[in-house]
N, C-alpha and C positions, 0 to 999 in steps of 0.2 A: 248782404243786406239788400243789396239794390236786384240780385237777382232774385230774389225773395218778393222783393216786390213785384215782379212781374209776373212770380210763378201767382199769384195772388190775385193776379188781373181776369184769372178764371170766372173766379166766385161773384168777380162784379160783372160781367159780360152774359153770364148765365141769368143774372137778376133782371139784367137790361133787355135782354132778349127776348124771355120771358113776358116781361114788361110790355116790352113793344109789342110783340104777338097777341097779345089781348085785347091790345087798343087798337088794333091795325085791320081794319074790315073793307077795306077800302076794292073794290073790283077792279085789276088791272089787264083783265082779258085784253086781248089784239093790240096793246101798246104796244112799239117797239124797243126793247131793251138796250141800253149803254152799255157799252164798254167801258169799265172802269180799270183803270190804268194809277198804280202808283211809283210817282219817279222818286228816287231816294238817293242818300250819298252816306258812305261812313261817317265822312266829316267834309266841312267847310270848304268853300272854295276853289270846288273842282267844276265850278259852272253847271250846277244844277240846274236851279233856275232859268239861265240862260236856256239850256237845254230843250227845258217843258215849253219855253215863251217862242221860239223855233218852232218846235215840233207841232205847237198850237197850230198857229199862222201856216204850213204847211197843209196840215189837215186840212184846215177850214177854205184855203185855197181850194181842193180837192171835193169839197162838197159836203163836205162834216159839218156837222153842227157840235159845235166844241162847249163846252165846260172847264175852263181852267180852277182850284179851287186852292188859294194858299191855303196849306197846313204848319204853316212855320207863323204860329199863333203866337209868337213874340218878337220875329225879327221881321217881318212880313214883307216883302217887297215887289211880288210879282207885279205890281200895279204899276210901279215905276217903268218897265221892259216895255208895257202897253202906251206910257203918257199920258197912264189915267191918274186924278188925284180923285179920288170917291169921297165921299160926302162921308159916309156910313160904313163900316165893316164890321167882321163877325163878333166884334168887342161890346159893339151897340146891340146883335144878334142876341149874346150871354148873359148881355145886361138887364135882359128883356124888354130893350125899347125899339126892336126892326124885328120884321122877319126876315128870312134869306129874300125873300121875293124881293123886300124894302131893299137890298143891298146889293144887287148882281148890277153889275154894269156889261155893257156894253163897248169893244174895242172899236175901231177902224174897220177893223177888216175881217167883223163878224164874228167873234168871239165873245162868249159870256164868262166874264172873272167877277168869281166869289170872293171879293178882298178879304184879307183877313189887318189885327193890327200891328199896331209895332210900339216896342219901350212899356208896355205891360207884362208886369210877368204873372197876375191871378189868371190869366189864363192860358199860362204855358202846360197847367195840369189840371185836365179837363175832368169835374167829378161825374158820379154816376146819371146825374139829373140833365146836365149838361150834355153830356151822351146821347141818353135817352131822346130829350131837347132835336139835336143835332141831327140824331136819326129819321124822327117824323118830319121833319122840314123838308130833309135832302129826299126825303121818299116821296113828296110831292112834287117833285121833279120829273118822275118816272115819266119816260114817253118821249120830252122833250129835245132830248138830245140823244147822239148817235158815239159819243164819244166824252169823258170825265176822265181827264187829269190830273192829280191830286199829287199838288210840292210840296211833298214833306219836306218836316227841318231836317238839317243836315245832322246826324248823329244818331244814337239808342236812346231814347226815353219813350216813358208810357203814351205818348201825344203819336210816335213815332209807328210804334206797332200795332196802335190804334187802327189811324190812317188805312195802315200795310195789309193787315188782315181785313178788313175790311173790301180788297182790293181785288179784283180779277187777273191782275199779273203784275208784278215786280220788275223796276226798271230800275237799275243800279249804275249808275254814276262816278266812274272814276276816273284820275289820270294815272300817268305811266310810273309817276311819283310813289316810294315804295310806301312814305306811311299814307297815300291815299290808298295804297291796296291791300296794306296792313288792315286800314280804316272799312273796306270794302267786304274783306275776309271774314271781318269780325263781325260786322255788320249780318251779313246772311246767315252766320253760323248762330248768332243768338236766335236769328228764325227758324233756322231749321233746327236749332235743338230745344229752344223752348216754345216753340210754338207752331211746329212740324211744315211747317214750308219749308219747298223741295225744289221750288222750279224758278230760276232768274234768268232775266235777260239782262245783258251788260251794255255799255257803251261806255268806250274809251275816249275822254274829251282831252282838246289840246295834244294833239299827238304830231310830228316831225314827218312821221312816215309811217304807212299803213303797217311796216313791219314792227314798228315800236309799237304799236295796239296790239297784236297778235302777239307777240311777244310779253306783252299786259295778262293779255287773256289765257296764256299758256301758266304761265307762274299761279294766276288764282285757281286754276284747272287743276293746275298737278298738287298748290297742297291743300285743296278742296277734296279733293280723290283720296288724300291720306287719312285726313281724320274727320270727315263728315263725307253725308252721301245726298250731297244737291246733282240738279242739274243746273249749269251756266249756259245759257245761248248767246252767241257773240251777235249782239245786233249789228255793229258798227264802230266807225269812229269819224270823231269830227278835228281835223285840222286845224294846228295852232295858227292863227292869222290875228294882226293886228290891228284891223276894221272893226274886231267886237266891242275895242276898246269907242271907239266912235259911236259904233252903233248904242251902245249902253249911255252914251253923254246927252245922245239924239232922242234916247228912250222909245227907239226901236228898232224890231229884230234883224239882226244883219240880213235874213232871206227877202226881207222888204227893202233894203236899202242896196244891197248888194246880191243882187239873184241871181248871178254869173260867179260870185267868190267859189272856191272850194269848200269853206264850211258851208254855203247854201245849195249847193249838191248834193254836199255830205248827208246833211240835213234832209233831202229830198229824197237821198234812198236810204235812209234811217225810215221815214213812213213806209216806203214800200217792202223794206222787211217787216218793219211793223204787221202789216198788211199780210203778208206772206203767210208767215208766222202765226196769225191769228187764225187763218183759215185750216191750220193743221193740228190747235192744240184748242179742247173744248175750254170755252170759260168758265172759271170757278163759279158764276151768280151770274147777277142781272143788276137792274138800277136799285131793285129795293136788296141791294149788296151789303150797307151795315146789320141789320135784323137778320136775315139769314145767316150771314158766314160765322155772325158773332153767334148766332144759336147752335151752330155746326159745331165751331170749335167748341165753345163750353159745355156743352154734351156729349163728349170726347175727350175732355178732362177726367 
């Protein structure tokens, strides 16, 4: 039933795309295009979020113009990592009394977060209007920024491979913990088999020692190789340390509070592969990234 409904997500994707292309006239000649980036986890608690709120503040150290965008449109909390308590989130967006512009705040240390909310669940499953909605908004963003974020919730639902396909590269999220790589497994395999993404990149968070990550990344390698046919690229991993537990109470990121720790190195050459990496593998799209890729795939159904 429920992979039924995803195979289903076609027929609305194709309407929406469609949709958008018709109403989307806009000239985007000599802007410069984002990079959109989706971070993901099979499941809970492998310090996702943490991850992207890191990663943010790193970049933007670096001269990025960042975009963070929570996508965990019911448990939402990237706001909290920042020390932002926003006015207005994407719930006011849906409701249709803001637009994104009404809503983006502003971090410390140069970053723009797209809040989303929390303890609602009508908009844990986003309809086709809503979509549609979402996509002209975020496409007037185009130009703006050098770099888009996007925290998905932790797990598979429609909210989830929304986000993902929508995305110019997949960042996956796990620990060394086996149902977080059970969780992991499972996770790419329903993209790459119902939704034909091929390419992830990994990071192993909370890890003892650089061999327990490799040792992470070798188990999802060998039975990814057996019964699907992904690519995994090991970005990294970031080291268990118990400052995050601080830095999370402080409501912010341990690379600001502790920029000498081992996770905030870790953290440092996680962007530089990032980086690396990017420069050797074309990106799927550009910033007007939902209209496109959702038109791609649904014409390919």
């Amino acid at each position: 039933m429920e992979f039924q409904k995803k195979c289903d997500q076609a027929e609305t994707l194709r309407a929406l795309s469609h949709e958008f292309e018709y109403k989307k006239q806009r000239k985007t000649k000599g802007l410069k295009t984002a990079r959109v980036v989706s971070i993901t986890s099979g499941k809970g608690g492998v310090g996702k979020t943490i991850c992207v709120a890191n990663l943010a503040v790193v970049m933007a150290k670096r001269g990025y113009r960042v975009l963070v965008i929570d996508a965990d449109l019911g448990l939402a909390n990237i706001d909290l990592h920042f020390g932002l308590n926003p006015k207005f989130n994407l719930n006011h967006f849906f409701a249709g009394e803001k637009t994104l512009q009404d809503i983006l705040v502003q971090t410390t240390c140069g970053i723009t977060v797209l809040p989303a909310g929390s303890g609602l669940q009508q908009y844990t499953h986003l309809d086709s209007t809503q979509k549609l909605h979402l996509m002209e908004e975020i496409d007037l963003l185009h130009g703006r920024f050098d770099v888009v974020l996007i925290d998905t919730e932790a797990g598979i639902s429609e909210n989830v491979t929304y986000f993902i396909l929508a995305s110019q590269e997949i960042i996956v999220i796990t620990t060394p913990e086996p149902t977080a790589l059970s969780d992991a497994y499972a996770l790419m395999k329903l993209l790459s088999t119902m939704f034909n993404e091929k390419k992830f990149k990994l990071v192993v968070n909370s890890v003892v020692s650089e061999n327990e990550a490799l040792d992470a990344y070798q188990k999802l390698i060998l039975v990814s190789s057996r019964f699907i046919d992904i690519s995994i690229d090991f970005l990294g991993a970031i080291p268990m340390d118990k400052r995050f537990v601080d830095s999370v109470r402080k409501q912010k990121t341990i690379v600001e509070l502790f920029p000498k720790a081992k996770p905030s190195l870790a953290f440092e050459e996680l962007v530089e592969n990032i980086e690396l990496k990017s420069e050797k593998q074309a990106q799927k799209g550009s910033m007007q990234f939902f209209w496109k890729n959702m038109l791609s795939y649904s014409e390919a159904q």
